[in-house]
N, C-alpha and C positions, 0 to 999 in steps of 0.2 A: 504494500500500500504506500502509495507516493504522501509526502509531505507538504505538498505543491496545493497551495491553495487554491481552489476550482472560482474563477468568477462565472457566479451561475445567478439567474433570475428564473427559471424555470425548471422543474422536476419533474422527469416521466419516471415512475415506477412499475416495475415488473410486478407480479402479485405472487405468485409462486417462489418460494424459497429466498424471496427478498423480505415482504412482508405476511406471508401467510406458511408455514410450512408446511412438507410436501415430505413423503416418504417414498422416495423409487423405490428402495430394495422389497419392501412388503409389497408392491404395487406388481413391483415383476414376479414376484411367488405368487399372489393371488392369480396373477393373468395366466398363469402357467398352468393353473388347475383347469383351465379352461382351450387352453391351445400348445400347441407342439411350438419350438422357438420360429420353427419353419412360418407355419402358421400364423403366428403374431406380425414375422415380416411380410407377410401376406396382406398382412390388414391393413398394414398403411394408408395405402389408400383410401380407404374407408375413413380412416381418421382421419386421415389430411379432409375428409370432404366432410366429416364431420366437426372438426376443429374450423374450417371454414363458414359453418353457417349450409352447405348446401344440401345438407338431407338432413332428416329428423331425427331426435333420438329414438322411435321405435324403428324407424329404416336401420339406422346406425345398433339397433340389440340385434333385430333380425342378420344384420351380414355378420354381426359377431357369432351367433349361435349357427349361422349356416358350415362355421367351420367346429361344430363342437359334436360332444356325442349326442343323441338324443334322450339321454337323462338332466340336461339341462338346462335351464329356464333361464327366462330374463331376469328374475332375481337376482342368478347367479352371474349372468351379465353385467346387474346398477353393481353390486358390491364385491367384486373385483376389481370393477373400472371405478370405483369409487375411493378404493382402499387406500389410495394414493394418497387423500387430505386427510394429513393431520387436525392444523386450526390454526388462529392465527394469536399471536402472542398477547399479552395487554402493554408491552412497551410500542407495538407497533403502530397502535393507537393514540397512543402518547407522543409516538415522537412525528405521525402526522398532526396530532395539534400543534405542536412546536413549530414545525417545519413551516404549515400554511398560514404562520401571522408574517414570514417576512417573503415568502417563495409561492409561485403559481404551482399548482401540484397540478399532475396527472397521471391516468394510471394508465397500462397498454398491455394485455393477457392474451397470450394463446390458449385459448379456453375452449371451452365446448357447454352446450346448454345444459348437460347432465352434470357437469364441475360446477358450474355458472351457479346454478339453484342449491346443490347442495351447501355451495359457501355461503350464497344470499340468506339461507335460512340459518344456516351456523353464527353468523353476523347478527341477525335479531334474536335466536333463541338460546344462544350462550353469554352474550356481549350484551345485549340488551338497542341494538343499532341494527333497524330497520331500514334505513337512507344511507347507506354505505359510500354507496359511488357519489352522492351528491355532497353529504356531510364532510368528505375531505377532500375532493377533487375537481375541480373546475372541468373536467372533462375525462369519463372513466369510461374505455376504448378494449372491446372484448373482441378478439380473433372472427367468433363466431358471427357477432353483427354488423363489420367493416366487412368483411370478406378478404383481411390481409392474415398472413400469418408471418410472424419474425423467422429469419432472419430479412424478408423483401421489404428492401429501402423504400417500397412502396406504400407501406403503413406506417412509418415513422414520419414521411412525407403527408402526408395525409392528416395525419394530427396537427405538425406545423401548421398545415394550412388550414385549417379548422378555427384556430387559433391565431394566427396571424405570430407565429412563435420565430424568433430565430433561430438558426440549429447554432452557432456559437454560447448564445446566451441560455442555453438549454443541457441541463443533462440527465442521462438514461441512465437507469440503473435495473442490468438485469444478473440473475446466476449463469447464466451461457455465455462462452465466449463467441460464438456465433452470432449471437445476437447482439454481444456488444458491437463486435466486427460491423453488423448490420446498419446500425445508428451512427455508428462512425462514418460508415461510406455513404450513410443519406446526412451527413454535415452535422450531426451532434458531436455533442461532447459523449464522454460515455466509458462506464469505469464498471468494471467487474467486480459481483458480490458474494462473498464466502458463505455461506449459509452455516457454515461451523463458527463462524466471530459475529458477537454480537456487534448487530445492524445499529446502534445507538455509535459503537467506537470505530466502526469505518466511516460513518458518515461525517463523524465529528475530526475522523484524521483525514479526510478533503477539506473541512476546513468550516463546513457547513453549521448552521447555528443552530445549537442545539442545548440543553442542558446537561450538564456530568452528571450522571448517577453512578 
């Protein structure tokens, strides 16, 4: 982590494993009860077009089960594909109220409508924040209903211009370096995020203003 102060007036945040945590390893043994590895790279596609917004999540159970045995259901489909979200911390809440008394916040998810809802109801029914996306973000930008998915410079673009944002005076913050990659070559700023070190001491070692806990 650089020491190098970021002059920034704008914040896009990533939601997975920047501010919400995500569990791949449980995620890939769950999915595994259900498909051969072969299999799963098979489904890609699928996801890619469900992460996109353009089939539905019962189209999107259905191609999942069409590769499985026939003892199992779309149950076994939500919570596999679901096993993924952990939740989202209570400093993460904290340090978007910090962040949006001096910075424009925004948020930008490769998401899908089945992650989408389960966090939205995790957000009111654990946290007690039913306005999620509007309570901290001037503009919260989910895969599924842009029809971008990261790393294409073409959603990061997209938000700028939504916004009237400049990509110097802006920075992204995701766990991918792919993605960071992405926002860099669409002219942000843009700094990779450890999901192991607490989100509160990297963002305060760019320089950003924030309280010490």
């Amino acid at each position: 982590m650089s020491d190098q102060k970021i002059p920034v007036k704008n914040i896009i945040f990533d939601l997975g494993n920047v501010l919400f945590t995500l569990d791949y390893p449980r995620w890939r043994e769950q999915m595994a009860t259900l498909l051969q590895p072969n299999e799963l790279q098979d489904l890609y596609p699928t996801i890619y077009k469900f992460d996109t917004g353009k089939i539905s999540t019962s189209l999107f159970i259905n191609g999942v089960l069409s590769f499985c045995n026939s003892d199992k259901q779309a149950l076994d489909v939500i919570r596999a594909w679901n096993s993924m979200l952990v939740g989202m911390p209570e400093d993460s809440f904290r340090i978007l109220d910090e962040l949006k008394q001096t910075y424009r916040l925004f948020l930008y998810s490769n998401n899908n409508e089945m992650h989408y809802e389960w966090c939205m109801r995790h957000f009111e029914r654990e946290h007690g924040i039913p306005d999620f996306n509007t309570r901290y973000f001037e503009g919260a930008y989910y895969s599924q209903e842009i029809g971008f998915l990261k790393p294409d410079t073409a959603g990061y673009r997209y938000i700028l211009n939504q916004h009237q944002l400049t990509g110097f005076e802006t920075l992204f913050l995701d766990d991918k370096p792919e993605n960071v990659e992405g926002a860099i070559e669409a002219g942000l700023q843009s700094v990779l995020i450890d999901p192991e070190i607490s989100l509160r001491r990297q963002l305060m070692e760019m320089g950003l203003q924030l309280q010490a806990f």
